[in-house]
N, C-alpha and C positions, 0 to 999 in steps of 0.2 A: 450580653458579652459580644462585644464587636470579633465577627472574623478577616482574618488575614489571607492574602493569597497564597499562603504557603498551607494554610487552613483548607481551604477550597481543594487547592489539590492534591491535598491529601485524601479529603471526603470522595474525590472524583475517583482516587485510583488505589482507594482501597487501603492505603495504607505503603503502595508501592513506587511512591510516589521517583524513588532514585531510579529506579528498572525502567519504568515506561520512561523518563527523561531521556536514560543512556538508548534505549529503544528509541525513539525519536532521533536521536543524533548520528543514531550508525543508519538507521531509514534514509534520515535525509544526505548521507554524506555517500551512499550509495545511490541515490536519483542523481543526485550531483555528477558521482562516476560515469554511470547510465549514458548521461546527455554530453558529457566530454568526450565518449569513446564514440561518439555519432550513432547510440541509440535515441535520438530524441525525435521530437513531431510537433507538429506548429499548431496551435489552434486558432480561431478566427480574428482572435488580437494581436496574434504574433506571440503568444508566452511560451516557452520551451519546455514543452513536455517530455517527462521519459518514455520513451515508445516501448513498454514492456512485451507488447504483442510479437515487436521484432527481435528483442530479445531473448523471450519463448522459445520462437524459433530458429534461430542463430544454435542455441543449448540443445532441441531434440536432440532424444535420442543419447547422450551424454550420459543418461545417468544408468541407463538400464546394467551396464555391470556391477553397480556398489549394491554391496550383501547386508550393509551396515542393516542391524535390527531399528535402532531409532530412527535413521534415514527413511526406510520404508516405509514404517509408521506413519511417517510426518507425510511421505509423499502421497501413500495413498490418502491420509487425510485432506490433503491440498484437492489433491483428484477428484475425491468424490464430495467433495464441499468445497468448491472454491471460493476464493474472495468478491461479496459483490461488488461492483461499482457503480457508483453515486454521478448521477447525471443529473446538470441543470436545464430546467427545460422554462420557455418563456413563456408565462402565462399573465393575461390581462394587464399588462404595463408592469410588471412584477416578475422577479424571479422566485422559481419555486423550484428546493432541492429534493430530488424525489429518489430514495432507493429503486434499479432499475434491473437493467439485465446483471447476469452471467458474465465475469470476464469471459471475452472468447476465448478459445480452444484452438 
């Protein structure tokens, strides 16, 4: 039985395949925001990064009065397990995507 790309990502996302789309849409429609509000950062070809590290810090401190129980939850999970980031590193005339550091702090 031939599969279809709609097949595929489904198989990839479990079955939740409408949530991680809307998930991708509002990600990228916030990196979008990010880099028009002149959170962004250039890397060595010129492409326009969101600069999340300045906007971290731009936010400290903000959040420490919200009580919310979910909130906290979430935050200290961010806290104590953050996201890693995926850095290209140039190896033997080839690139090689290697899981790396720790977002900074």
């Amino acid at each position: 039985m031939e599969s279809t790309h709609l097949d595929l990502i489904r198989s990839l996302t479990g079955g939740n395949d409408k949530l991680v789309l809307e998930f991708f849409v509002v990600f990228s429609r916030f990196e979008c925001a990010l880099k028009r509000a002149k959170f962004v950062k250039g890397d060595k070809y010129g492409n326009a990064l969101p600069d999340w590290k300045l906007f971290a810090d731009k936010l400290n401190g903000r959040f420490t009065s919200i009580t919310n129980r979910d909130f906290t939850v979430a935050q200290s999970h961010l806290l104590q397990k953050p996201p890693q980031k995926q850095e290209v590193r140039y190896v033997r005339q080839k690139y090689a995507l290697g899981k790396e550091l720790q977002v900074e702090r």
